[in-house]
C-alpha positions in Angstrom: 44.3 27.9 -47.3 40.6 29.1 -46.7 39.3 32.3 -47.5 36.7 33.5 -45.0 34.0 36.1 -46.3 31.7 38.2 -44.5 30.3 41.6 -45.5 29.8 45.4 -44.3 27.5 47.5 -47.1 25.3 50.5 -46.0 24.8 51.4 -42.6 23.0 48.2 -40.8 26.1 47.4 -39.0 29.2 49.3 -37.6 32.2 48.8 -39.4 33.4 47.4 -36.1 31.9 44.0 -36.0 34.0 43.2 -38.5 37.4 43.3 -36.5 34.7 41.5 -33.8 34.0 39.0 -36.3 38.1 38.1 -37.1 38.7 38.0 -34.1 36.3 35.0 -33.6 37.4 33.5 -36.9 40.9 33.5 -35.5 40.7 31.9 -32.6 38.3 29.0 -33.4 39.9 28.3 -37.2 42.7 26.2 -37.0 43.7 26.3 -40.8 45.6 29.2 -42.7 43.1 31.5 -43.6 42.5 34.8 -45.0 39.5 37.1 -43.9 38.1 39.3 -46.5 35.1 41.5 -45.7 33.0 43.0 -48.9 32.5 46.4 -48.3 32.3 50.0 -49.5 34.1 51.4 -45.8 37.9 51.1 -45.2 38.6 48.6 -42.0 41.8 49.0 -40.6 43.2 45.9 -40.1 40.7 44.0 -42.2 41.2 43.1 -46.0 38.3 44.2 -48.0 36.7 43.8 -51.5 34.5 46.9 -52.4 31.5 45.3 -54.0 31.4 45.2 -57.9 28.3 43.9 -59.4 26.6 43.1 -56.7 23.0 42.9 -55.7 21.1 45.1 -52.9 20.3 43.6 -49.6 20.7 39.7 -48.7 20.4 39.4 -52.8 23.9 40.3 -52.7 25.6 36.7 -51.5 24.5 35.4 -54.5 27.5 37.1 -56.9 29.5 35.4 -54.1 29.6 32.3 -56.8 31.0 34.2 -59.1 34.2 33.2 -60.8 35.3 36.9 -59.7 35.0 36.1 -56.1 35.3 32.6 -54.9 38.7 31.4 -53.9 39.6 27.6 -53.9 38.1 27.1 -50.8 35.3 29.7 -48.9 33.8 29.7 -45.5 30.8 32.5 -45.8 30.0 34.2 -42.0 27.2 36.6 -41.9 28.4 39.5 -39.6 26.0 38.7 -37.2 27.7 35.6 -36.0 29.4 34.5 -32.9 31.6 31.4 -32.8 32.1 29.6 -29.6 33.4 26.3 -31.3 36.2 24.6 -33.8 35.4 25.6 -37.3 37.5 23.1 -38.6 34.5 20.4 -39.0 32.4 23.1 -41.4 35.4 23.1 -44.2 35.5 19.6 -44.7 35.7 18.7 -49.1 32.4 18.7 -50.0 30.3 15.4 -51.3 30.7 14.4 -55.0 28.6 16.6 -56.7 28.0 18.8 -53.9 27.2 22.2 -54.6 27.0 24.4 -51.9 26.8 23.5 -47.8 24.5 24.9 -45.8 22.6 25.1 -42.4 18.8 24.0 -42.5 16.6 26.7 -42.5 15.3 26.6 -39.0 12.9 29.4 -39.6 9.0 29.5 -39.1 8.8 32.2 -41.5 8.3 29.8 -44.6 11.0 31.6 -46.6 13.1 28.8 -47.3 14.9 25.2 -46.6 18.2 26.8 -47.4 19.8 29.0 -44.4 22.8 31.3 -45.8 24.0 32.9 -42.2 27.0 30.2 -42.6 28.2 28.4 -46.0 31.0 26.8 -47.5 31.7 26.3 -51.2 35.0 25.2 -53.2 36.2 26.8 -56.4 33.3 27.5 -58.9 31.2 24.9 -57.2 28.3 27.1 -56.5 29.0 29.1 -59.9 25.7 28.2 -60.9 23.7 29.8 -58.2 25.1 32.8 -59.5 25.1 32.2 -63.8 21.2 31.3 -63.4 20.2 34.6 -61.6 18.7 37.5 -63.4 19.3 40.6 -61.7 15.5 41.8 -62.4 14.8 39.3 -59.7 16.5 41.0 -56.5 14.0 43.0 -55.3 14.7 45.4 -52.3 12.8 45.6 -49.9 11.7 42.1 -50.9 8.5 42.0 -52.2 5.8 39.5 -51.1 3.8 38.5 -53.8 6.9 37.7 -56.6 7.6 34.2 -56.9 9.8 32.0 -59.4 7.6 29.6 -61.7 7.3 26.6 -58.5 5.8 29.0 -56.3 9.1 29.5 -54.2 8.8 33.1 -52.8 11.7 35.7 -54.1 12.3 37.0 -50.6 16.7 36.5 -50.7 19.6 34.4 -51.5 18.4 31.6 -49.3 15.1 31.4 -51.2 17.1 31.7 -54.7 19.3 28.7 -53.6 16.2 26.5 -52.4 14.1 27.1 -55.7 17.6 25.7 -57.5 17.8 23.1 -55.4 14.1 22.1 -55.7 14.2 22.2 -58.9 17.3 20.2 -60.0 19.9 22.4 -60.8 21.9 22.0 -57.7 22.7 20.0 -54.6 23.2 21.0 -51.3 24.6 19.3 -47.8 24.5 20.6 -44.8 26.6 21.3 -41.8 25.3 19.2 -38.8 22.4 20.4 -37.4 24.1 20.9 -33.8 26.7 22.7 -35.3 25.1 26.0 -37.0 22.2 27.2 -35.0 19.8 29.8 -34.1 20.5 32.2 -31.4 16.7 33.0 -31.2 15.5 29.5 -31.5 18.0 27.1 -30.1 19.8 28.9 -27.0 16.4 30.2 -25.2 17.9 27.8 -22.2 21.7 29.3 -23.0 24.3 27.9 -25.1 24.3 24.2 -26.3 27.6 22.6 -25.6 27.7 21.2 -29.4 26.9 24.5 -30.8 30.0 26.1 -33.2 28.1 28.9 -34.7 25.1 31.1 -33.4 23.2 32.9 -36.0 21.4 36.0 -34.9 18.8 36.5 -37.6 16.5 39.4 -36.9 17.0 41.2 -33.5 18.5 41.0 -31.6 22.2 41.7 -32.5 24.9 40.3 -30.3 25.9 44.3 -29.2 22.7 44.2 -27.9 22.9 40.7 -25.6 26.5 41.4 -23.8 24.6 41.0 -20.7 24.9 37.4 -21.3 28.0 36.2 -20.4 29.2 33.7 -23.3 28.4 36.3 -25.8 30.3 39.0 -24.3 33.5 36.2 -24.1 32.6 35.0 -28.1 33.0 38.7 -29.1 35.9 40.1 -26.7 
């Protein structure tokens, strides 16, 4: 069994992507699998965790290692996602003293080697990434000019998990680089073939491309 996590907090997104988002999860997961959503709204349909202890903004994946969340096995979706492939090959058991997976941060922006739109984690793996964080440090809006003590900028999670890694305190894999990708950066020419997961960071959303036609079959 795998637990798939996304969440819903605020007002960026409507409540409805969620059910979009399971829908996905259902048809391209082969395993047993429960989908929980983190958020403060009630989903019909949808399991959800109201968030306890948890940060503001993208800070807030980070309590995801705690030992209150994680389940033996987790597959993290940001809720701007579409799937159009087999998860399967993304919950593989991690490496021996594996951490956390990730996708490479295919970003210009220089905020960080460590992309968080898609993880996966077993148990208390990641539990670290959450022990070592002080609060004081999730700024919202993020603030430019604060870094940690090896110049690594505190913009989000992603940045928090790359200073770690940097520094020694954890190890991360990553999914194949064909697998998890960039909807603004890697399908300018449409939708490569190998591609599982499309990760709309920034704008557009997906609502907002239905005009395109494997997006509008990906969220139907």
């Amino acid at each position: 069994m795998i637990t798939v996590w996304t969440a819903c907090t605020g007002d960026a997104y409507n409540p409805d992507e969620v059910g979009i988002l399971k829908r996905q999860v259902d048809r391209h997961l082969s395993e047993p699998h429960i989908f929980i959503c983190i958020t403060e709204h009630e989903i019909e349909g949808i399991t959800t965790l109201k968030p306890k202890n948890m940060l503001p903004g993208w800070w807030i994946k980070v309590r995801l290692f705690s030992g209150e969340i994680s389940h033996p096995r987790n597959l993290w979706l940001d809720l701007d996602s579409t799937i159009t492939g087999s998860l399967d090959d993304l919950i593989t058991p991690l490496g021996e003293g594996i951490h956390v997976r990730t996708a490479w941060n295919w970003a210009v922006n220089g905020h960080g080697s460590c992309q968080s739109s898609v993880m996966f984690w077993q148990g208390d793996s990641g539990r670290i990434i959450n022990d070592l964080f002080d609060p004081k440090d999730a700024h919202w809006p993020p603030v430019r000019n604060k870094y940690w003590d090896n110049g690594q900028l505190k913009w989000g999670d992603q940045e928090w998990a790359t200073y770690l890694r940097d520094t020694g305190k954890i190890k991360v894999e990553y999914f194949e680089p064909w697998h998890v990708i960039s909807f603004k950066y890697h399908c300018k020419e449409g939708l490569p073939p190998e591609s599982r997961v499309q990760c709309w960071h920034g704008k557009p959303d997906p609502a907002d491309r239905m005009d395109i036609d494997w997006v509008r079959e990906a969220r139907a």
